[in-house]
C-alpha positions as CSV (number, residue, x, y, z in Angstrom):
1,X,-85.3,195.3,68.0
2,X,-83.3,192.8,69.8
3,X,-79.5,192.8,69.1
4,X,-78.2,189.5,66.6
5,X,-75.8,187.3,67.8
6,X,-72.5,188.4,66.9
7,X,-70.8,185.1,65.8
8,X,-73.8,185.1,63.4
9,X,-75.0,187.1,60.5
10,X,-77.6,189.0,58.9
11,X,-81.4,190.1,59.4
12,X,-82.3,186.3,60.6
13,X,-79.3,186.4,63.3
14,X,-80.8,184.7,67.1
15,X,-81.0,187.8,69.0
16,X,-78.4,187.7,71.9
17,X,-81.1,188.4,74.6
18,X,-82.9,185.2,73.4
19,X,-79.8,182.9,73.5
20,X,-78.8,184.4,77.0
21,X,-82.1,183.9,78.1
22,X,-81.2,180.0,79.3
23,X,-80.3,179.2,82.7
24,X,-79.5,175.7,82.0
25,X,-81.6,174.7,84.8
26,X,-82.5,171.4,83.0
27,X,-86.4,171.2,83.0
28,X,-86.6,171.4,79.2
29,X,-84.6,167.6,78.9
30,X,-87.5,165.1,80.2
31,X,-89.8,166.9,77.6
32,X,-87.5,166.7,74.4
33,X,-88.3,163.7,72.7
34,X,-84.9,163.9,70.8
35,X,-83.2,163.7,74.5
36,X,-85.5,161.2,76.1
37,X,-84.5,159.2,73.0
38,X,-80.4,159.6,72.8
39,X,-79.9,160.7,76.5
40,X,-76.7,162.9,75.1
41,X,-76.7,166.2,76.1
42,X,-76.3,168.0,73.0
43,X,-79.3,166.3,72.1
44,X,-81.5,168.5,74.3
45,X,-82.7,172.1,73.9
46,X,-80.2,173.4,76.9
47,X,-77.0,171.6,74.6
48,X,-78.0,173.1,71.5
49,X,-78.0,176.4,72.9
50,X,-74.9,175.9,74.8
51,X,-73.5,175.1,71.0
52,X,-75.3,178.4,69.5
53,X,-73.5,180.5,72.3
54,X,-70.3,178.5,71.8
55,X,-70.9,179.7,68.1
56,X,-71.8,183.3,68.9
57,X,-68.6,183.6,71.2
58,X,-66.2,182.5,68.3
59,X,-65.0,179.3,70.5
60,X,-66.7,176.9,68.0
61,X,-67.1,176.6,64.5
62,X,-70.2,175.9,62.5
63,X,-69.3,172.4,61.1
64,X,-70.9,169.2,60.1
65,X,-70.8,167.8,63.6
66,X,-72.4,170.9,65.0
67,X,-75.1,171.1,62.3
68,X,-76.2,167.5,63.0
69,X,-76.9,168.5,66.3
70,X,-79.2,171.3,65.5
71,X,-81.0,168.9,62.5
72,X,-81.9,166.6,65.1
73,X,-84.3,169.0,66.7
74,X,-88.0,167.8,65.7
75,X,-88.8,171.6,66.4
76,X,-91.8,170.9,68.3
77,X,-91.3,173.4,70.8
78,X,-92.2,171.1,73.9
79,X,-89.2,172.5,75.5
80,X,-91.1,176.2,75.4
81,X,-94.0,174.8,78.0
82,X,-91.7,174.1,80.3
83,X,-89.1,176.8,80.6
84,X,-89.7,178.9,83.6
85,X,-86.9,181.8,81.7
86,X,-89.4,181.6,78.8
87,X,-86.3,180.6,76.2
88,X,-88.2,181.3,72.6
89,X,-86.4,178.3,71.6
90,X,-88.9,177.5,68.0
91,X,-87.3,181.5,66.7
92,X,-84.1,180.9,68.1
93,X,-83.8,177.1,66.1
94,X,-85.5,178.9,63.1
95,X,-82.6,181.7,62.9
96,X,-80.0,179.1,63.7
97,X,-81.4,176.7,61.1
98,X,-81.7,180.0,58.6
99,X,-78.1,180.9,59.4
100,X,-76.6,177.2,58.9
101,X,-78.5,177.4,55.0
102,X,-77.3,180.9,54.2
103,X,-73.3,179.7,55.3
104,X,-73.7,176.9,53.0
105,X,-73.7,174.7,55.8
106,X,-76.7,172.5,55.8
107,X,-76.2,168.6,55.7
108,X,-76.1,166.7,52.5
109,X,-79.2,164.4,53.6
110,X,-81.2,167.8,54.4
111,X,-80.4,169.4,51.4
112,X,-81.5,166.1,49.4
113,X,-84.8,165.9,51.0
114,X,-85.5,169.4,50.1
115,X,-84.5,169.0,47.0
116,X,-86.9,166.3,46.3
117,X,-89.9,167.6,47.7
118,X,-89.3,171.1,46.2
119,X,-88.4,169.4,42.7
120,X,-90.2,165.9,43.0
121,X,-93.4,165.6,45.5
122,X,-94.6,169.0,45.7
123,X,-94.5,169.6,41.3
124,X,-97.9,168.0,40.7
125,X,-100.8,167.7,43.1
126,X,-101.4,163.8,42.7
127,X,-98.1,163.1,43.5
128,X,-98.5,165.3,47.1
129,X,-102.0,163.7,47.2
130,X,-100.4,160.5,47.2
131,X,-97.5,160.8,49.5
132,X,-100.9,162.1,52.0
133,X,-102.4,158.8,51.4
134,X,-99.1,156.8,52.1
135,X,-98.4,158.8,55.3
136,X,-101.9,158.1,56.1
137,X,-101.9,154.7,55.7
138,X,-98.5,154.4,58.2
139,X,-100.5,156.2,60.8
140,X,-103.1,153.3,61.0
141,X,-100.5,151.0,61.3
């Protein structure tokens, strides 16, 4: 089994091998829609690894600001076609994202939304069926 990062913690740690992986060779930013978007470079897949290593090394701090970037992954993994290291960037966000909620660290919008779909939308089936229907009708729009 790959060896965890060692600025993170537990089972769901990224594995070092997988955040060394990155050569910071930029092909991953013209196919991140979250960095076509903002055009900031710790909007793209190679900035938010750059933050996870900073993390892993002890020269940064997981704090709001650092989160943020991380939440504004759409996780769609379009950044995984492209990569000729092969950076398994979807696990790596996944362990990140699973570290940031076991440290307590996860935004207060995130934590709302969850909240409500966990407590609110997904409690009776008519009330997911309908948030379908509304989602549905915004797609036609």
């Amino acid at each position: 089994m790959a060896q965890p990062a060692s600025g993170f913690t537990g089972p769901d740690a990224p594995a070092e091998a997988d955040l060394y992986r990155c050569v910071h060779c930029g092909l991953c930013l013209s196919s991140c829609p979250t960095y076509v978007e903002t055009a900031l470079e710790m909007e793209s897949p190679r900035g938010r690894i750059a933050l996870m290593k900073a993390v892993n090394e002890g020269r940064v701090e997981i704090t709001p600001r650092v989160v943020s970037h991380w939440d504004m992954c759409l996780q769609c993994r379009a950044c995984e076609a492209v990569c000729p290291s092969g950076v398994p960037y979807g696990r790596i966000m996944e362990n990140t994202r699973a570290q940031v909620k076991a440290a307590g660290k996860q935004s207060k919008e995130l934590k709302r939304l969850s909240r409500f779909f966990l407590q609110t939308a997904l409690t009776h089936r008519w009330k997911l069926q309908l948030g379908a229907h509304i989602i549905r009708l915004y797609q036609r729009l």
